[in-house]
PAPA-561888 format. One line per field, with one value per residue (C-alpha): x, y, z; residue number from 1. Coordinates in steps of 0.2 Angstrom, whole numbers, always signed. Layout:
<drenvexs>
px <- X  ...
py <- Y  ...
pz <- Z  ...
num <- NUM  ...
</drenvexs>
This chain:
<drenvexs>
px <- +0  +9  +10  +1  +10  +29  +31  +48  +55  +53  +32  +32  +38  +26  +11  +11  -2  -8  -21  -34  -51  -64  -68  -52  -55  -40  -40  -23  -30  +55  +42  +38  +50  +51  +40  +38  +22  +10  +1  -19  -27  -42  -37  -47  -56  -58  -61  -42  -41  -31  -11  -10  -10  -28  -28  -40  -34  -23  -6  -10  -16  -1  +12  +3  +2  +22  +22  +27  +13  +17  -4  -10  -23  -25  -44  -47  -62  -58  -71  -66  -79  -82  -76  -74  -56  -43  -26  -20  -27  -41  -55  -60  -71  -62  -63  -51  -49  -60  -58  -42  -28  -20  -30  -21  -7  -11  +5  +8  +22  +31  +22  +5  -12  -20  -41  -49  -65  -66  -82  -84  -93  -89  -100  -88  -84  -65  -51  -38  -18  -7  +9  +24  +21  +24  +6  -7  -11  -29  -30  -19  -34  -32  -50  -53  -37  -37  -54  -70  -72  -83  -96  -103  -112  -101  -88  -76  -64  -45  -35  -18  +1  +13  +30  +40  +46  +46  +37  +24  +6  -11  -22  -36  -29  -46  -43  -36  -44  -29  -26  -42  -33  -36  -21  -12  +4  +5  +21  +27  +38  +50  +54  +71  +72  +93  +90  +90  +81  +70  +56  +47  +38  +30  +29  +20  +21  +7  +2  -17  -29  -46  -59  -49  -59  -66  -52  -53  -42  -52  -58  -36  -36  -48  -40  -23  -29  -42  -57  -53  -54  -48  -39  -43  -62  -69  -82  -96  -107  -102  -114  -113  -100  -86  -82  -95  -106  -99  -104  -97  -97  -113  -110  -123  -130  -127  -111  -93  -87  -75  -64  -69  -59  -43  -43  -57  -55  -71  -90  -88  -73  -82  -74  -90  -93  -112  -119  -125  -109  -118  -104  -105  -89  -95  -78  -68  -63  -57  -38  -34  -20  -20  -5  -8  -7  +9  +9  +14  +31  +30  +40  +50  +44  +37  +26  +12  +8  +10  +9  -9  -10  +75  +70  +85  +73  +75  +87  +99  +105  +90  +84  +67  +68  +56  +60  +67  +79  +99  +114  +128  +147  +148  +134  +125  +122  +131  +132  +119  +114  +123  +117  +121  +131  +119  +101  +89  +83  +66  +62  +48  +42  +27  +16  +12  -7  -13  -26  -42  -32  -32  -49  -55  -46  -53  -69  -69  -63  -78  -83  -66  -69  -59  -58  -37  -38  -50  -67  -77  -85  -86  -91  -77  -84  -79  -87  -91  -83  -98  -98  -79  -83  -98  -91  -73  -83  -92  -76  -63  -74  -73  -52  -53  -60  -44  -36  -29  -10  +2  +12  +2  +2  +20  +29  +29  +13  +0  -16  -26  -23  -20  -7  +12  +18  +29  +45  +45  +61  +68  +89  +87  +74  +81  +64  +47  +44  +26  +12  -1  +2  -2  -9  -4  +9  +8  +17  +5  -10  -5  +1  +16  +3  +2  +13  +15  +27  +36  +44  +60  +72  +91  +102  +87  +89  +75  +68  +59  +49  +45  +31  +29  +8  +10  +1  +11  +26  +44  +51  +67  +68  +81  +80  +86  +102  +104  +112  +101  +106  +98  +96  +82  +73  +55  +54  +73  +89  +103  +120  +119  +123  +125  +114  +109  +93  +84  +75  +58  +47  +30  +26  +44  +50  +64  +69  +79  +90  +93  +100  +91  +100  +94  +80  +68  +68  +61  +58  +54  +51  +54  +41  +57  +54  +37  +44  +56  +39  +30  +36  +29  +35  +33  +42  +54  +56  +65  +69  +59  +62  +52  +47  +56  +45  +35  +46  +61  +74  +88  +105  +105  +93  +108  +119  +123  +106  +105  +96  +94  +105  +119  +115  +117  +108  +111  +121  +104  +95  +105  +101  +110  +122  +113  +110  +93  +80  +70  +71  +58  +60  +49  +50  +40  +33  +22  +18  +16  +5  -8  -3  -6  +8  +10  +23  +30  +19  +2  -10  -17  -30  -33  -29  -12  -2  +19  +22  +35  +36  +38  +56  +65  +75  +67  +78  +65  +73  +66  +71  +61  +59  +49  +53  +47  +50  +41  +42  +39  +31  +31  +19  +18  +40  +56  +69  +87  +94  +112  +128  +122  +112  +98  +82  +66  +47  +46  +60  +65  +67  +72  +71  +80  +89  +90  +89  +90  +82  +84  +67  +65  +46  +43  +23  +11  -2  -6  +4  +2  +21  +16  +21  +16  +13  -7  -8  +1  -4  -21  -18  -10  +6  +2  +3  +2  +13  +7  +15  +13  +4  +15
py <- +0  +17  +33  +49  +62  +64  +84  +92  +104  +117  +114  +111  +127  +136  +127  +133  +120  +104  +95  +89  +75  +68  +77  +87  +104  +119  +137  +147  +167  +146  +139  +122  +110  +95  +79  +63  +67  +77  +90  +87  +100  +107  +125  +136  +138  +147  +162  +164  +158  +144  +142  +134  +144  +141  +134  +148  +161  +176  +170  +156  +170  +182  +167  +166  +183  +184  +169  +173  +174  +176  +183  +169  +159  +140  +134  +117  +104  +89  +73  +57  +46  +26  +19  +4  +3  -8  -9  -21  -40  -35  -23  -18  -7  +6  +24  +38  +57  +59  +44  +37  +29  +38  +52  +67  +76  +92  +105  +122  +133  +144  +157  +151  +150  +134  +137  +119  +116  +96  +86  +73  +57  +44  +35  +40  +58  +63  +76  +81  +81  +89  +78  +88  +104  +120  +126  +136  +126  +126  +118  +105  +91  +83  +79  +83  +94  +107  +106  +96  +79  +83  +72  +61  +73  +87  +100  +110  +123  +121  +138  +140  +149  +135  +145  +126  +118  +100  +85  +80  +72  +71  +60  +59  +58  +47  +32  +20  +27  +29  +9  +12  +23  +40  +47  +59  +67  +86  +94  +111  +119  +132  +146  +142  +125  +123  +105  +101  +87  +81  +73  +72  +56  +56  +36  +31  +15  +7  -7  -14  -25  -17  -24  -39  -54  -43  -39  -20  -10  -6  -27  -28  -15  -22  -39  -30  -21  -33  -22  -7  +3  +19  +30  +45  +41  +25  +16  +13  +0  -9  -4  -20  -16  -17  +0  +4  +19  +34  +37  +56  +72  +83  +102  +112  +111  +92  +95  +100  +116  +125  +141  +162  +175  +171  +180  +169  +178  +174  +172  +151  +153  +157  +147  +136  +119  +112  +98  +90  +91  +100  +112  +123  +123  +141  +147  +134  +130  +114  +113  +105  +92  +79  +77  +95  +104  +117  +108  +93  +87  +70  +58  +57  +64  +46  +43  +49  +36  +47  +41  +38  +43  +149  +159  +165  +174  +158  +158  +145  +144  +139  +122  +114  +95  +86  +86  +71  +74  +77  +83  +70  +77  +95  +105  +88  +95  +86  +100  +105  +90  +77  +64  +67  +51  +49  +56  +55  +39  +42  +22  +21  +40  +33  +20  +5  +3  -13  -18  -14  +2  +6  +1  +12  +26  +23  +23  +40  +47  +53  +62  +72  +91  +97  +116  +117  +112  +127  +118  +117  +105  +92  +74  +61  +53  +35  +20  +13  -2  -13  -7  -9  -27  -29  -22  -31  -47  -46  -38  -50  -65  -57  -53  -69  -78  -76  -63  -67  -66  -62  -80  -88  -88  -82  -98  -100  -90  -91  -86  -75  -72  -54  -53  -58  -73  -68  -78  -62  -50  -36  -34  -17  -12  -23  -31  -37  -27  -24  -32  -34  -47  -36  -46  -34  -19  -7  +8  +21  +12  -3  -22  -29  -39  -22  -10  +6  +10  +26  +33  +44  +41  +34  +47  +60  +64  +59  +66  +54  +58  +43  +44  +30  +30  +14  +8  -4  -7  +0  -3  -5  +3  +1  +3  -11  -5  +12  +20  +35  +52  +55  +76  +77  +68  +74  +88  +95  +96  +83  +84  +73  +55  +39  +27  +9  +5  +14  +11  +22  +21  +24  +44  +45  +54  +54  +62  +55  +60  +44  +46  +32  +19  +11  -3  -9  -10  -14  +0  -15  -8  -23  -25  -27  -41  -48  -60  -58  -61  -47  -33  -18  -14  +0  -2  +13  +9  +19  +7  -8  -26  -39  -32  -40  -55  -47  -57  -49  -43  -32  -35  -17  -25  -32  -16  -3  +0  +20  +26  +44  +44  +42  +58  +76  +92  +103  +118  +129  +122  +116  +122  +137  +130  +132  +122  +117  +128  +113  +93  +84  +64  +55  +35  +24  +10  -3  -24  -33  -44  -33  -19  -4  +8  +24  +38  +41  +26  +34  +33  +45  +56  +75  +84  +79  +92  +93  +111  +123  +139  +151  +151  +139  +127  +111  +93  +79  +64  +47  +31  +16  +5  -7  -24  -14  +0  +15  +28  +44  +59  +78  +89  +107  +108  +99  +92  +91  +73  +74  +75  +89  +76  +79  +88  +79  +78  +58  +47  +29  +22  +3  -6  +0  +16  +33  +48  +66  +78  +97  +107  +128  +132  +143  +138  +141  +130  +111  +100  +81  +68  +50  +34  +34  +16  +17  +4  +9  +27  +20  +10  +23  +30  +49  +63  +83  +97  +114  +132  +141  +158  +172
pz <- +0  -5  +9  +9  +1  +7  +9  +3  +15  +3  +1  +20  +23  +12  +18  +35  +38  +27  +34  +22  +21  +33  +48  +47  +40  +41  +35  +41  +46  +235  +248  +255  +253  +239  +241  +242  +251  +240  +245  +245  +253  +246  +248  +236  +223  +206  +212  +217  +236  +235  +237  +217  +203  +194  +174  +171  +182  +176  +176  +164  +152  +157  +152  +136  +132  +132  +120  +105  +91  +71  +69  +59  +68  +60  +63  +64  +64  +73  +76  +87  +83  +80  +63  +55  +50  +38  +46  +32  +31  +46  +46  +64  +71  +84  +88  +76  +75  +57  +47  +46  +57  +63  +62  +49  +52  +60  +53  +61  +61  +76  +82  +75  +84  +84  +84  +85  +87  +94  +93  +104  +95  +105  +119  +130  +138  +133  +130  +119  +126  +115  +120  +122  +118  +131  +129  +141  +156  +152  +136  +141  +141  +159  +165  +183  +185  +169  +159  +164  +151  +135  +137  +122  +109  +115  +109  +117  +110  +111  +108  +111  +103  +97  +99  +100  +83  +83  +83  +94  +94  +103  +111  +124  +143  +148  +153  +140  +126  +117  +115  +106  +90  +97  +90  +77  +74  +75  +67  +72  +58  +60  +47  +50  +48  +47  +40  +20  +14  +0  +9  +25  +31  +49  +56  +69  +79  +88  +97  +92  +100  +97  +89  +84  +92  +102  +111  +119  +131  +144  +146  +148  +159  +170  +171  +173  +191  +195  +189  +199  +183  +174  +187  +176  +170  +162  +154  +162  +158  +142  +128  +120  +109  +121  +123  +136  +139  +147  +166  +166  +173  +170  +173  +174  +154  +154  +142  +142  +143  +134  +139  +134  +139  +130  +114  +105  +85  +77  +79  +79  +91  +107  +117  +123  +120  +111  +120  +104  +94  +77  +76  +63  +49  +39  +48  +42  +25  +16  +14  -2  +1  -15  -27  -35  -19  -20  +0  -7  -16  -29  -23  -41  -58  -64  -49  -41  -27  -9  +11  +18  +32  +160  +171  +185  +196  +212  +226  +223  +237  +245  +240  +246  +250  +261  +279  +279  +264  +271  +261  +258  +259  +254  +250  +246  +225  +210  +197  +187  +175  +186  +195  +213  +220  +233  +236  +252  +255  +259  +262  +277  +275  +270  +274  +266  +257  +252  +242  +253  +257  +237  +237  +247  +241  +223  +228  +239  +223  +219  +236  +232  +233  +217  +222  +221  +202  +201  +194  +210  +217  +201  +204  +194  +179  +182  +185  +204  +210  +208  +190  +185  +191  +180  +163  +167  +170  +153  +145  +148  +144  +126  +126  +133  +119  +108  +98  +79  +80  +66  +71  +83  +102  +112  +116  +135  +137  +153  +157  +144  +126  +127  +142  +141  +152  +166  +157  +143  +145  +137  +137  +131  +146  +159  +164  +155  +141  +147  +148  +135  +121  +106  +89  +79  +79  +66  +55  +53  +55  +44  +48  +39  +30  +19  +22  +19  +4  +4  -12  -17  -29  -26  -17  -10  +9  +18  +35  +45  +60  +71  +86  +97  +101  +108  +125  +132  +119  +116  +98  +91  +75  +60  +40  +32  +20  +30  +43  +53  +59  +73  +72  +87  +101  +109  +96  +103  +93  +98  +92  +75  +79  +70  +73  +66  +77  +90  +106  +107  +123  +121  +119  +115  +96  +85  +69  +60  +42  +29  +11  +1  -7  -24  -21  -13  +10  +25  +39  +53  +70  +85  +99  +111  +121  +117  +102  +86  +76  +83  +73  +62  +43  +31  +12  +6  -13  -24  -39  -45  -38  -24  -7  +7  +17  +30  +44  +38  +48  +43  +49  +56  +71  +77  +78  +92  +97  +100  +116  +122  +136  +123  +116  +120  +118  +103  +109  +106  +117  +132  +148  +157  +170  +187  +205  +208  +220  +223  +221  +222  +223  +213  +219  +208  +217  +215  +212  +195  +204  +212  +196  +209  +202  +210  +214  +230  +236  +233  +219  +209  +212  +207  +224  +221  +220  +223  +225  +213  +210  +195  +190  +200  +191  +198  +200  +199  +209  +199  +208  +202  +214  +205  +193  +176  +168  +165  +153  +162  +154  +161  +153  +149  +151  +145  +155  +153  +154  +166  +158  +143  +139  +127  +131  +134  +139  +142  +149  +150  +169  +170  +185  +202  +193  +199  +187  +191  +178  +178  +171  +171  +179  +165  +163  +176  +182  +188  +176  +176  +179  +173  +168  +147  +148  +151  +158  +173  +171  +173  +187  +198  +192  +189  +199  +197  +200  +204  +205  +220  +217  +219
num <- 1  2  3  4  5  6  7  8  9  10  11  12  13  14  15  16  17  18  19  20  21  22  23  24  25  26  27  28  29  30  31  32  33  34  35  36  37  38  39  40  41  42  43  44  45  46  47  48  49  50  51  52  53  54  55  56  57  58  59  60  61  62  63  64  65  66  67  68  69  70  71  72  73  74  75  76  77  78  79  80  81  82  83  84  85  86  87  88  89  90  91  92  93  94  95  96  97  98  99  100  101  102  103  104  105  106  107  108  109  110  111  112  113  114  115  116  117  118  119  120  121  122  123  124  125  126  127  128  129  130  131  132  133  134  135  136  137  138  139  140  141  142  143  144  145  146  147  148  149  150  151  152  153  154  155  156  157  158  159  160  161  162  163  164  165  166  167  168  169  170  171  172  173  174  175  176  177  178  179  180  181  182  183  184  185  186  187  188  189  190  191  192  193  194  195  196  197  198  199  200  201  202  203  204  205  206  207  208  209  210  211  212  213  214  215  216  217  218  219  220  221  222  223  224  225  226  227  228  229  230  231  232  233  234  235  236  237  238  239  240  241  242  243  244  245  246  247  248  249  250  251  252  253  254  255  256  257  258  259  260  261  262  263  264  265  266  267  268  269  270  271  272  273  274  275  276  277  278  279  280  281  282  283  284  285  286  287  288  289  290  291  292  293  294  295  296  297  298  299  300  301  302  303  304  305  306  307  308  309  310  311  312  313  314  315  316  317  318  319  320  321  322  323  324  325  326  327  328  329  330  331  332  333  334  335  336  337  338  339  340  341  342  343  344  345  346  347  348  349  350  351  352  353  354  355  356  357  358  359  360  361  362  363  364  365  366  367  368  369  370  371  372  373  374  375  376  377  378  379  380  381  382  383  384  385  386  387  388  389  390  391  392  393  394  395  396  397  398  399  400  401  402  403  404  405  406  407  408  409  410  411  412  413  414  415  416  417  418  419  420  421  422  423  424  425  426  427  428  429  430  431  432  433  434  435  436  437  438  439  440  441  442  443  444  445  446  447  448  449  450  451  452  453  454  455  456  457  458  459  460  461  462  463  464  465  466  467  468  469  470  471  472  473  474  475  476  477  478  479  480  481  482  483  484  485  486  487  488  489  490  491  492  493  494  495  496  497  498  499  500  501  502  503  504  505  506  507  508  509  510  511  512  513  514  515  516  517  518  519  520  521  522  523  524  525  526  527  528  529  530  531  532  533  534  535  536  537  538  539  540  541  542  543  544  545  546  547  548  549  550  551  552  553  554  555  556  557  558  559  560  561  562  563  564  565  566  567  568  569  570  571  572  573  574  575  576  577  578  579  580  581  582  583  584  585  586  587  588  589  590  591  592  593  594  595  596  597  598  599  600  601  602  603  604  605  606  607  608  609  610  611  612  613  614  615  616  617  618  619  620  621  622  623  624  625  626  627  628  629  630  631  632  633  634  635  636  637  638  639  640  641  642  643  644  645  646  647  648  649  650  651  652  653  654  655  656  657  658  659  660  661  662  663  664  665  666  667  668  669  670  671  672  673  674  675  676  677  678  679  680  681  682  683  684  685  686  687  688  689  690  691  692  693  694
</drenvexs>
């Protein structure tokens, strides 16, 4: 199967923003100390008591008003509905953005204003999260903590400057919704772009399980933590179809809300959602993006076939810790970007909860005042104990029943058809490489049953851009006959480095430069650890000949394998040498038996809240004191891996490391830090930091 069209750097520039069919329509016009104990007081409200900066309150909207804004203002019209979808030798129903998987590049350039109205189709309420990009607080699409969840039938307006080049993506933060195939990449271009190169092509990577014998996520979810459900809002009752009916918050009108008072630019950008989701388009106009489209580049002259698809203002020399915290030799501070020999152990500070304890905790959820995360007193959408039980009982009798496999069932493999045995390892990750046993992995939307082809012409230099959406897998990733040149990582220049295959933890990107050789090869990406069969595989062919066997594996696979920690940040973007104001330790804990993952020892709920303040440079302490690893995501910021390593928003922990990171608090507001495999996300590990006001 041939790729949407590739884009030539020169058409990408000029474009500004190609987004094109379906439901995608586009028209450009220093005080309390560190934690390992959150803070959960319910301390204000939106009206501006409370000790934590508000999403919605004036700060948010100072910060954004100092962003930088080039005038032109990008509309969008975006649906997430239910589709029936072919992934290449299987047709499934799931849920996509418009009509295609994944859902269409969204492009933008520095300095634009992105003006979406999102329409909510689904039987489920949800969000939009707009992975890795430094945006308002408000629009950051975390229910319960930033915006209330748009119910079913409803629509919400996401308005926000895009001053970050790079490559990032979106997707709902409800639940595990994003197993289902809620996903898209969203590219930031710059003006400036320093890179030449003839072609563009964005490759995503995912994991798939839904709708293939009626396998689903939230049915894995619910065998995985025993039926306690979605830590973030869930299913309800199953509707029949396996994806449930939502059980969510109602506001006053019975619908989500959207956000006024931030510039809105026309008479359909009002800021306010509809409940029934019959948006108007009359300000929206159809961007035009086939292979006559001066946003387009041909692959070659002879064919036409395209891709589918800081701040100095802290003290620094005083440092909040938690009270328990103690300097070791000197002033107790490796420098900036290093890992300090030791750190605090703060084994024993807290105590111990079990499973009745978790139980319990789950479902007080609901009883929760959310007044610190400036929404009131909001009931949690979810789903009761008693209910989690019902739809997981009828669920997993469906996963249960046996998904369709590429190669037939994992050798060695226990207990139900869509989770790994525990005999499964990862060298690369030092642990099990998860634990769902995907059917299926796929390159944009596509098995290696019929892969994607990509087409240039022998000698053109090719930018690839590769995502990871994944729920549960990390890839290795290699181009048969090539080397790579890795030029940036989570949307952040690197210092260009060699590379034959590498490692990408779910949320985590890469861009990478190839120059193509004559023929035809494999792009394979490895689903590390869950089986040498279960890989992914898109074509690049730039001369005639066969297409490599779909279980091919190029000799590259066997190389070096690249990971970020041997990287370092481009000189543009490295951090200003400074000592941390605040630290903050960040344990990850939990069992793979009883799959109640946490930070610090504590579950998730919304009145989390670890307190920083407005330009401090904050050290994040992450020791991971469990027997998996995690890939852990901080959103709203970047952080600086030690050593001048590179600068990221999602990093890899393996099992029993310790990792400091440095990050500038540069944007205001409650910001979620969680483990990116949702599974684990969902079952605890997530947490939220919030500025103090000033």
């Amino acid at each position: 199967m041939d790729s949407l069209p590739t884009h030539s750097r020169r058409a990408l520039l000029g474009a500004g923003v190609a987004v094109a069919g379906g439901s995608l329509l586009a028209s450009s016009a220093g005080a309390a100390g560190a934690a390992s104990r959150p803070d959960t007081r319910h301390d204000g409200n939106r009206s501006g008591s409370g000790r934590y900066v508000d999403p919605h309150g004036p700060q948010v909207a100072e910060c954004e008003d100092r962003r930088n804004s080039s005038g032109q203002v990008r509309r969008l019209h975006v649906e997430a509905r239910k589709a029936r979808i072919d992934i290449g030798g299987e047709t499934v129903d799931t849920w996509v953005y418009g009509d295609r998987l994944p859902g269409e590049v969204i492009r933008l350039t520095t300095g634009d204003t992105l003006s979406m109205t999102f329409v909510n189709s689904l039987p489920q309420s949800t969000t939009l999260h707009w992975h890795g990009l430094p945006l308002r607080n408000d629009m950051d699409g975390v229910p319960d903590v930033t915006q209330r969840a748009i119910r079913p039938g409803g629509s919400f307006h996401y308005r926000f400057r895009v001053t970050q080049p790079g490559t990032y993506w979106m997707h709902p933060h409800v639940g595990v919704q994003q197993d289902h195939g809620l996903y898209a990449p969203l590219i930031v271009d710059d003006p400036r772009e320093p890179l030449e190169y003839d072609h563009e092509w964005v490759v995503v990577l995912d994991d798939w399980l839904d709708g293939v014998d009626g396998g689903n996520p939230d049915a894995v979810l619910n065998e995985l933590n025993h039926g306690r459900g979605s830590m973030h809002g869930n299913t309800g009752s199953d509707d029949g179809d396996g994806h449930g009916s939502d059980h969510g918050h109602d506001d006053d009108h019975g619908q989500g809300s959207g956000h006024g008072g931030h510039g809105a630019d026309s008479s359909n950008d009002n800021g306010h959602s509809s409940g029934s989701g019959n948006t108007s388009d009359s300000s929206h106009s159809k961007s035009h993006s086939d292979s006559s489209s001066g946003s387009h580049s041909k692959s070659d002259s002879s064919n036409n076939s395209h891709s589918k698809s800081g701040n100095n203002t802290g003290n620094s020399n005083a440092i909040h810790r938690d009270d328990n915290s103690r300097s070791e030799g000197g002033s107790g501070l490796a420098e900036p970007g290093l890992v300090p020999p030791v750190f605090p152990d703060l084994d024993g500070i807290l105590p111990d909860m079990n499973g009745s304890d978790l139980g319990r905790l789950g479902l007080n959820l609901a009883d929760q005042s959310l007044n610190s995360a400036g929404l009131g007193n909001l009931p949690l959408h979810g789903m009761t104990a008693g209910a989690a039980v019902g739809a997981a009982s009828m669920a997993t009798a469906r996963a249960s029943r046996g998904a369709r496999r590429d190669n037939g069932p994992t050798p060695g493999h226990k207990g139900s058809s869509l989770l790994l045995g525990n005999s499964s390892h990862s060298g690369a990750l030092g642990s099990m490489p998860g634990n769902v046993n995907y059917p299926y992995h796929l390159i944009n939307g596509r098995t290696r049953r019929d892969p994607e082809t990509f087409r240039a012409r022998p000698g053109d230099r090719i930018r690839i851009r590769f995502i990871n959406a994944g729920g549960d897998t990390a890839y290795r990733v290699a181009l048969g006959g090539h080397h790579m040149t890795v030029t940036h990582t989570d949307g952040n220049p690197v210092e260009h480095a060699r590379a034959e295959q590498l490692l990408i933890g779910m949320a985590e990107r890469y861009d990478v430069l190839v120059t193509a050789g004559s023929g035809v090869f494999p792009l394979v990406a490895v689903a590390d650890g869950k089986g040498r069969d279960k890989t992914a595989l898109a074509l690049l062919r730039t001369a005639s000949g066969r297409a490599p066997e779909p279980s091919t594996h190029p000799k590259e696979l066997d190389g070096r394998l690249t990971t970020a920690d041997l990287l370092r940040a481009d000189e543009s973007v490295r951090a200003r040498t400074r000592r941390p104001d605040r630290i903050l330790s960040m344990k990850l804990t939990g069992d793979m038996k009883r799959f109640d993952w946490a930070i610090n020892g504590r579950p998730y709920t919304p009145a989390q809240r670890y307190p920083i303040r407005e330009g401090e440079r904050v050290r994040m302490v992450f020791h991971n004191r469990t027997t998996m690893w995690h890939p852990m995501h901080l959103h709203g910021h970047s952080f600086t891996l030690p050593g001048g390593g590179p600068r990221k928003d999602t990093t890899i922990m393996r099992p029993g490391r310790r990792l400091a990171v440095d990050f500038d608090a540069d944007n205001p507001g409650l910001w979620m830090l969680h483990c990116h495999n949702i599974y684990h996300s969902e079952s605890g590990m997530m947490t939220v930091l919030g500025y103090l006001r000033k």
